[in-house]
C-alpha positions in Angstrom: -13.1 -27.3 -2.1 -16.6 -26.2 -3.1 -18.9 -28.9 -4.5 -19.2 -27.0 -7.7 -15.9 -26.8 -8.5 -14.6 -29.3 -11.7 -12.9 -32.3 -10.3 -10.5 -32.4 -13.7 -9.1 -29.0 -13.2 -5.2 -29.1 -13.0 -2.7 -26.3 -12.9 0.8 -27.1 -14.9 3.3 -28.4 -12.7 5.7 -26.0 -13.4 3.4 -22.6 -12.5 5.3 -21.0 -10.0 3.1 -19.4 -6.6 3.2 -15.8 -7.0 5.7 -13.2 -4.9 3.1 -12.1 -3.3 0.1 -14.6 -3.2 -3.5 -13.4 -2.8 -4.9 -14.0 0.7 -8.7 -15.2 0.8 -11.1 -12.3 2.4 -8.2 -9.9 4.1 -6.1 -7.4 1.8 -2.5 -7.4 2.9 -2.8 -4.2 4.6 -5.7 -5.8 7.0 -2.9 -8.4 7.1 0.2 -6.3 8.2 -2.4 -4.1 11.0 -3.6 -7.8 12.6 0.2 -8.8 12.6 1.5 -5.5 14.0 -1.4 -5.9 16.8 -0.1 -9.4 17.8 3.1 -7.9 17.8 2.1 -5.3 20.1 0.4 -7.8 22.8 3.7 -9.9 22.6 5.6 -7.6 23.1 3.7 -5.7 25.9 3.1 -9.0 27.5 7.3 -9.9 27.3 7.9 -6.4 29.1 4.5 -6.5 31.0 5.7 -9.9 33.1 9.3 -9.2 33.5 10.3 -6.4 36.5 7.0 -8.4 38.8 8.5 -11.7 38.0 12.0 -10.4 39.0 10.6 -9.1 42.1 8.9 -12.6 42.8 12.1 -14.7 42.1 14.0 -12.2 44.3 11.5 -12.7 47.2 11.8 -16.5 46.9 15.5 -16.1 46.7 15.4 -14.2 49.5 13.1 -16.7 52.0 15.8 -19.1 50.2 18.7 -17.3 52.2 17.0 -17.7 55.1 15.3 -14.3 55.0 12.0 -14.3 57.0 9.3 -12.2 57.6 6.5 -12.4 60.4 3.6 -13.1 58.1 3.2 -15.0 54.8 2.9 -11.8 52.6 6.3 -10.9 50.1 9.3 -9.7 52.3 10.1 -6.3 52.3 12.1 -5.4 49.6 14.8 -3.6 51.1 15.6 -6.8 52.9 16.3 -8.7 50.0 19.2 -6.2 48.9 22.2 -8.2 50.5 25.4 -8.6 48.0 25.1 -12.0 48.1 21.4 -12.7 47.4 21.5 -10.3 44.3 24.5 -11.9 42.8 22.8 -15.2 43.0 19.5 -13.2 41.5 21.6 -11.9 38.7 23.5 -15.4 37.9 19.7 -17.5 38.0 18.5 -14.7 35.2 21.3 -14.5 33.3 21.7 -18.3 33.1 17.6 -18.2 32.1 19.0 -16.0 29.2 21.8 -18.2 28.1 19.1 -21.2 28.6 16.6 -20.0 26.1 19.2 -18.8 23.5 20.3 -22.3 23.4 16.6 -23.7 22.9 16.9 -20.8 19.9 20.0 -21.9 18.4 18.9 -25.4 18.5 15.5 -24.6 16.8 15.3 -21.9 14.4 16.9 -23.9 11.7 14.2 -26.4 12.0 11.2 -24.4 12.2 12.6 -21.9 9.7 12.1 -24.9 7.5 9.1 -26.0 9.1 7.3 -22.3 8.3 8.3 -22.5 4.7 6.7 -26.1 4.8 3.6 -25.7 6.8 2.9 -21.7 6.3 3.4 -19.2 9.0 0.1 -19.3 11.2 0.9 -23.0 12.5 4.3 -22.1 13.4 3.5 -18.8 15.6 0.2 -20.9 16.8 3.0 -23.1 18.4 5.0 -20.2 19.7 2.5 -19.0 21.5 1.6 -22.0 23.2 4.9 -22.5 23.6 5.2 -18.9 25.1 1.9 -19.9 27.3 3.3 -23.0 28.9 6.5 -21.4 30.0 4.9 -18.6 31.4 3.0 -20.9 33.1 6.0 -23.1 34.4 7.3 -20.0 35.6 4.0 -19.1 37.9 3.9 -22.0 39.6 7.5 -22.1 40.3 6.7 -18.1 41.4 3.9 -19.4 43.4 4.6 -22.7 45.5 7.6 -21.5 46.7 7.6 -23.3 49.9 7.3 -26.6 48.2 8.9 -26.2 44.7 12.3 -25.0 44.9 13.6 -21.7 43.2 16.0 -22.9 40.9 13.3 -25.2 39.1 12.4 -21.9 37.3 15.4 -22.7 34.9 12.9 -25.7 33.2 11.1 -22.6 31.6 12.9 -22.2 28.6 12.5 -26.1 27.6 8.9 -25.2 27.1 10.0 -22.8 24.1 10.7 -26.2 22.4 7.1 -25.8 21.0 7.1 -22.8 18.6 11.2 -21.8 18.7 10.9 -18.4 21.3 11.1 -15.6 20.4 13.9 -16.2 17.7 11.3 -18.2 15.7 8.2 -15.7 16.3 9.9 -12.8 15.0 11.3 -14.7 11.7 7.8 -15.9 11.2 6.0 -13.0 11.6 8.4 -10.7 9.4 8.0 -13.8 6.5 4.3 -13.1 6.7 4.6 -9.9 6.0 7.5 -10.4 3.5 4.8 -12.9 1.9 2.0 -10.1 1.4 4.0 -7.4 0.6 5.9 -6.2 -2.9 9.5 -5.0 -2.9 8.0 -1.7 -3.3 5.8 -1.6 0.0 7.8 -4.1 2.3 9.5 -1.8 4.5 6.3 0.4 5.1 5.0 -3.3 6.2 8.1 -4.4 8.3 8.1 -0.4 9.9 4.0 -1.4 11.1 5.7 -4.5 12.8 8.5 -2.8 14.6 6.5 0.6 15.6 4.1 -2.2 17.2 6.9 -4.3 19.0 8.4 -0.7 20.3 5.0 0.9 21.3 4.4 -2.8 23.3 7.8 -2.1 24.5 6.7 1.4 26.3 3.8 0.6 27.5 4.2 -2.8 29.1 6.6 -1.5 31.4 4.7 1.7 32.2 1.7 -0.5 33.0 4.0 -2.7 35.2 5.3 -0.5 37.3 2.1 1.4 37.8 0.6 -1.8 38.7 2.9 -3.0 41.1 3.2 0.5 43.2 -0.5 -0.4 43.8 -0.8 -3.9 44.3 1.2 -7.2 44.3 3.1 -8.0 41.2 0.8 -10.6 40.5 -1.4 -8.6 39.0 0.8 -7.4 36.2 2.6 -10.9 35.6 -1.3 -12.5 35.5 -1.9 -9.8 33.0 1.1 -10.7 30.9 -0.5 -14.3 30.4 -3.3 -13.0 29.7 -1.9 -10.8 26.9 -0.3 -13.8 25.3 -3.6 -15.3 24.8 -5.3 -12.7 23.5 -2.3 -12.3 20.7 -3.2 -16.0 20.2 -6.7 -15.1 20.0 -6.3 -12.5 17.8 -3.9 -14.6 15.4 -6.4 -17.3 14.6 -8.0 -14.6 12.4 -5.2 -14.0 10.6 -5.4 -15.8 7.5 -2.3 -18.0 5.8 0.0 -16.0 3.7 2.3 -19.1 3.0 0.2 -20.6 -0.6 1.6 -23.6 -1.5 -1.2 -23.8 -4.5 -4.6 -24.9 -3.6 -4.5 -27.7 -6.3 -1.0 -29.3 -5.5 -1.8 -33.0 -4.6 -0.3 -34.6 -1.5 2.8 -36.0 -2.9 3.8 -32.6 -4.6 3.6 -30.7 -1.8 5.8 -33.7 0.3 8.2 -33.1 -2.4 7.9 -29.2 -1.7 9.0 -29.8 1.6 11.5 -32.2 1.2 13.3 -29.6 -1.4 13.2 -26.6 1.4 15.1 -29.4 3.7 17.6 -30.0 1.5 17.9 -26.5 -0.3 18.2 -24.9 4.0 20.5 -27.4 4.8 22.7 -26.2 1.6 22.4 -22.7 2.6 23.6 -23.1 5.9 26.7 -24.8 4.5 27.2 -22.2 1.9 26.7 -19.5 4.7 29.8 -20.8 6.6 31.6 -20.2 2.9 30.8 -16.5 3.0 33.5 -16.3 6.0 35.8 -16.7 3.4 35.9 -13.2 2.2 38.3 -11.2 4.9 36.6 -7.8 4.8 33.5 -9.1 5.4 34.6 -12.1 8.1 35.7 -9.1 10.3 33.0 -7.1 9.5 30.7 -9.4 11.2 32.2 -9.5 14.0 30.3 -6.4 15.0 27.4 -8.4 15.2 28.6 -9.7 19.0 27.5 -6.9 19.8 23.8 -5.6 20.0 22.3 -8.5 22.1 24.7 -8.3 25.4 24.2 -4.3 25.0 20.1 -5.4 24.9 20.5 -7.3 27.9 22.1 -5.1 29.6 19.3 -2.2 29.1 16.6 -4.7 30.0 15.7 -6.8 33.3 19.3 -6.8 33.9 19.3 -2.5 34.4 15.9 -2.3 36.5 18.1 -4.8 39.3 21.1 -2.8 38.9 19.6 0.7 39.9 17.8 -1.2 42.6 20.8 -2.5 44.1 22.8 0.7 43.5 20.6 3.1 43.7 18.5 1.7 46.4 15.2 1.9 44.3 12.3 0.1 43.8 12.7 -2.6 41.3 9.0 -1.1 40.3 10.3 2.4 40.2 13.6 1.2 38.0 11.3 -0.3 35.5 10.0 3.5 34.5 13.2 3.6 33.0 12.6 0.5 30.3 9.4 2.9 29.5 12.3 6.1 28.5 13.9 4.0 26.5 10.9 2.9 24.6 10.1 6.4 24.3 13.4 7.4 23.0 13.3 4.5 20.9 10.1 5.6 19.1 11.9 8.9 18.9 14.9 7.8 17.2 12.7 5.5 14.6 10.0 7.9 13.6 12.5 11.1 13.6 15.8 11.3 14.0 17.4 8.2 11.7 14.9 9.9 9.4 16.8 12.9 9.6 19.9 11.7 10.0 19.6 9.8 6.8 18.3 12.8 4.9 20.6 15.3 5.7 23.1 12.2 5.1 22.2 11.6 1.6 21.6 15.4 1.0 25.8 15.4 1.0 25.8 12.9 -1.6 26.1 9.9 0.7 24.9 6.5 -1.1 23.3 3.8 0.6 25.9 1.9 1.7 27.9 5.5 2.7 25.0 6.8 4.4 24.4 3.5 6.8 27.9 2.9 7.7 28.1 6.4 8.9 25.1 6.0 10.9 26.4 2.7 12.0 29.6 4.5 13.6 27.4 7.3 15.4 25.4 4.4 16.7 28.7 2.4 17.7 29.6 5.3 19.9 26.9 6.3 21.1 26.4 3.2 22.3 30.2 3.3 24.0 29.4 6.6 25.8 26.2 5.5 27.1 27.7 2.7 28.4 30.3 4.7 30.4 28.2 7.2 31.7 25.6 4.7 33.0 28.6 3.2 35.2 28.7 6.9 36.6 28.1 7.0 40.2 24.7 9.4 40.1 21.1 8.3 39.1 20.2 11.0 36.9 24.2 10.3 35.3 22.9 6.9 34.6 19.1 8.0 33.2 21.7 10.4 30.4 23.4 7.5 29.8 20.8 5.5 28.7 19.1 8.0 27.0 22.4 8.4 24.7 22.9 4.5 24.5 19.4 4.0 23.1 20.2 6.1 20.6 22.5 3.7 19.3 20.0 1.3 18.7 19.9 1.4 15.1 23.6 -0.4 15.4 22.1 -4.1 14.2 19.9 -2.9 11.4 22.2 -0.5 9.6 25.2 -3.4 9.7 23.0 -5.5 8.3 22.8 -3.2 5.3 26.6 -2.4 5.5 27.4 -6.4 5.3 24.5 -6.7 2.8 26.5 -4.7 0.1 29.4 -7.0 0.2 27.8 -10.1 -0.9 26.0 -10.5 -4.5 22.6 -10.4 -4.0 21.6 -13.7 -4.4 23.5 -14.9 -1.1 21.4 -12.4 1.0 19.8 -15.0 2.6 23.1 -17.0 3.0 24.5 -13.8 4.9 21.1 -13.1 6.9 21.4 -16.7 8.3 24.7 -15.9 9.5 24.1 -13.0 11.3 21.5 -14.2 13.0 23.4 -17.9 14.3 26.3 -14.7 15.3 23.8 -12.6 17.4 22.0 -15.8 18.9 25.4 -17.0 19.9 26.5 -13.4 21.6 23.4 -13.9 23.8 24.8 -17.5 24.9 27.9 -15.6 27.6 25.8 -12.1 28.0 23.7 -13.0 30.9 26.6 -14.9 33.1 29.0 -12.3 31.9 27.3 -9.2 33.0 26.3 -11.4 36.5 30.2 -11.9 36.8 31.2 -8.6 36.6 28.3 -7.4 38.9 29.3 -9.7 41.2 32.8 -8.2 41.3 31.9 -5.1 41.2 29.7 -6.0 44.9 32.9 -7.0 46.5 34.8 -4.0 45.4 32.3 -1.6 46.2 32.8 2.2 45.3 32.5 3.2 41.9 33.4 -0.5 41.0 29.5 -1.2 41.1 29.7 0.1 37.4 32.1 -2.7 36.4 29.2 -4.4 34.3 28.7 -1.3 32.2 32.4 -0.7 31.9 32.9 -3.7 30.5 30.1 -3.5 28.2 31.9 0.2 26.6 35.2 -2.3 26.6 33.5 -5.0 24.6 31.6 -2.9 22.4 34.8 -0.4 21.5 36.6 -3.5 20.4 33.4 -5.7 18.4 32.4 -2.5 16.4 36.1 -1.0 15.8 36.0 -3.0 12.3 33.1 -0.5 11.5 35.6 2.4 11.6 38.3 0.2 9.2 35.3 -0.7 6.4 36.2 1.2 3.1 32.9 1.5 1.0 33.7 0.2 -2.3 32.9 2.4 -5.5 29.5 2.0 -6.4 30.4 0.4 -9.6 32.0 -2.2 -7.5 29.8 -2.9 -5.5 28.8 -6.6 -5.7 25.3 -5.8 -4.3 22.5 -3.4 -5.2 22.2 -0.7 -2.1 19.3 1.4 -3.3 16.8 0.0 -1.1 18.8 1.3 1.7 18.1 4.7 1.4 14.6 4.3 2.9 14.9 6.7 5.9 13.3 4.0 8.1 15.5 1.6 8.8 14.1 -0.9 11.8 15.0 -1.4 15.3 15.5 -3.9 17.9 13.5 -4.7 20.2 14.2 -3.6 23.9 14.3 -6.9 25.3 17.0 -7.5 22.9 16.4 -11.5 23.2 16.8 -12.7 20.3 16.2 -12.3 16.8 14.9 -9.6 18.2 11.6 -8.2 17.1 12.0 -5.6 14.7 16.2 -6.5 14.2 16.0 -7.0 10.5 17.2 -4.6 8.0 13.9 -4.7 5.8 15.9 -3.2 2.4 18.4 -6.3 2.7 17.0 -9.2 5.0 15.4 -12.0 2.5 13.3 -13.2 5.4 11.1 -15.4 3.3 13.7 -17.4 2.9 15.6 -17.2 6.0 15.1 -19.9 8.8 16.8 -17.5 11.0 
């Protein structure tokens, strides 16, 4: 408060904040571009730090088993290859998965309340402390490995505790630009977000592997820190978009935050009522599926063509850099013209993103199957037709969307996202089970994970293929916004609340915690 300004001034109590509330010095556009850039570090940092620390935790695992080498320096890599050792590599990362969904589940709720009390900046100023210290954790684990044992390394995800993850980050960051934005210009806002996750996405792994064919994988990891603090540094001048009212006096704004409580704790009851309508309680089961199928196209592939395919874990993570590239592809082209030859028929929204949503769904299934194939460049075909399924989340968020009125949008966005969090809680240990199995089979049985996967996701998406869209004048939702040709993606780590996994035409992310 300037000293010139009148002490008696007061704003009626019932003046409601604006939709989109005026941000001191920084148009929202200036807004959405420093948002998208702290996106992009995230992201590049998240895909920057995780083939070298693989190769770090396998090393350790591997002096663990009682693998030794004649000088201090990282054991070959082709020694650390055994059956056993990688099963016990793949069960330690998939349990670090399951580990930090948890901290997710426990904690979006919270601090989706939290952000709606306090603004956005404090809440992703946390995350990325949060983000810091774990990374941290992890190092030191990475890096006293004669004196600090391996499995300690599965402390790192109670340090996500401060901020939420990654669950958290991406709700906050998508409200902030929800909070800047009209209807009429929010996806273009929420597309600058995702294109900056995905573009993070291609290059962090790019500049891994580079990295670690010429050095230790140190260097990238160290890099990776140092990403999340510039995205730190670079989000302290990003201004509030959260205005509670500059004039609201202490105890109004306690009561402010005392109604979100109670109103999210309503919501989350009245989201467990939507299950109540059959069409759409099977519909959402689809939603089981597009984290698992993440994991299993991250970290969890780059070990999997090593073992297999005797590679390089630095020369598998390449791969994670075609599917960013095809993922780029398939946002900024094809869905684009998919959905326009789509509506060209005389598809409606709701028509239009259910039939996307099949192609996606299989897709998805044939990747899967030919990724279990027996050759390398089988497996690169596989994944370049999976990833074009990556538009699965997203478009049945818009399907779901239209069968709820649209005031419970929220209700249902909350929902999916305690479903998908949930599905990440048995992907990691499942897919190191069936790995596992697939070791003592041998043979084509190496696969198994990714035969499973085309199993799963057959059955979780076969409700797509029994969904009936309702006439339009039935339709209990608007579906108009959802013929924006751009729908968003997920991001390729596929954690979480993924960045970039909310349908921007349908998601009310202001007002989801999740």
């Amino acid at each position: 408060m300037k000293e010139t300004t009148p002490l008696v001034r007061k704003q009626p109590a019932h003046v409601e904040a604006p939709v989109s509330p005026p941000c001191r010095g920084r148009s929202p556009k200036s807004i959405i571009f420093l948002l998208s850039v702290v996106v992009f570090f995230m992201s590049c940092s998240d895909s920057l730090s995780g083939v070298p620390s693989t190769r770090l935790l396998e090393n350790n695992i591997c002096r663990l088993y009682g693998v030794r080498d004649v000088t201090s320096a990282p054991i070959d890599e082709r020694l650390c290859k055994t059956d056993e050792l990688q099963s016990e590599l793949a069960y330690m990362t998939g349990l670090l998965g399951t580990l930090e969904a948890m901290v997710g589940l426990l904690v979006a709720f919270p601090y989706g309340t939290l952000s709606d009390a306090i603004g956005r900046k404090p809440i992703l100023l946390l995350s990325f402390a949060g983000f810091a210290l774990s990374s941290a954790w992890t190092a030191l684990v990475l890096a006293r490995e004669q004196t600090i044992p391996a499995h300690t390394i599965l402390f790192s995800p109670a340090f996500l505790f401060i901020g939420g993850g990654r669950c958290v980050t991406a709700s906050a960051l998508y409200s902030a630009v929800a909070d800047v934005t009209t209807e009429e210009n929010r996806a273009t806002g929420f597309l600058t977000i995702s294109f900056g996750s995905l573009l993070g996405s291609f290059v962090g792994p790019l500049l891994s592997s580079s990295l670690m064919q010429i050095s230790s994988p140190w260097i990238p990891y160290l890099m990776s820190f140092a990403m999340i603090l510039v995205g730190a540094f670079i989000m302290l001048f990003v201004p509030e978009t959260l205005h509670l009212g500059s004039t609201s006096t202490s105890k109004e704004k306690q009561s402010y935050r005392v109604r979100h409580l109670y109103r999210y704790i309503a919501q989350l009851k009245e989201s467990l009522d939507i299950l109540r309508q059959p069409a759409l309680a099977i519909l959402l089961i689809v939603f089981l599926a597009p984290l698992p199928m993440s994991t299993a196209t991250g970290q969890f592939l780059v070990r999997y063509i090593s073992k297999r395919f005797d590679w390089s874990l630095a020369a598998a993570g390449y791969l994670l850099s075609v599917r960013g590239m095809v993922n780029m592809l398939l946002l900024l082209a094809i869905l684009p013209y998919l959905s326009t030859v789509l509506r060209s028929r005389g598809r409606d929204g709701v028509a239009k993103d259910r039939t996307l949503a099949q192609l996606s769904a299989i897709a998805m299934a044939i990747g899967c199957l030919l990724m279990a194939g027996p050759n390398i460049f089988i497996v690169i075909g596989g994944l370049i037709v999976n990833t074009l399924g990556d538009g699965l989340a997203p478009l049945c968020r818009s399907v779901a969307a239209s069968l709820v009125n649209f005031e419970h949008t929220a209700k249902l966005q909350t929902l999916i996202g305690i479903i998908e969090l949930t599905s990440s809680l048995f992907a990691g240990p499942s897919l190191a089970s069936l790995l596992s199995v697939g070791m003592d089979l041998q043979g084509p049985w190496l696969g198994l994970p990714y035969m499973g996967l085309a199993v799963f996701l057959s059955v979780m998406t076969f409700p797509l293929f029994l969904y009936t869209v309702p006439q339009s004048n039935g339709s209990p939702s608007a579906t108009s916004d959802s013929d924006s040709p751009f729908p968003c993606l997920q991001d390729l780590n596929g954690d979480l609340c993924s960045l970039g996994s909310r349908c921007p035409h349908h998601a009310a992310l202001s007002d989801s915690p999740v």
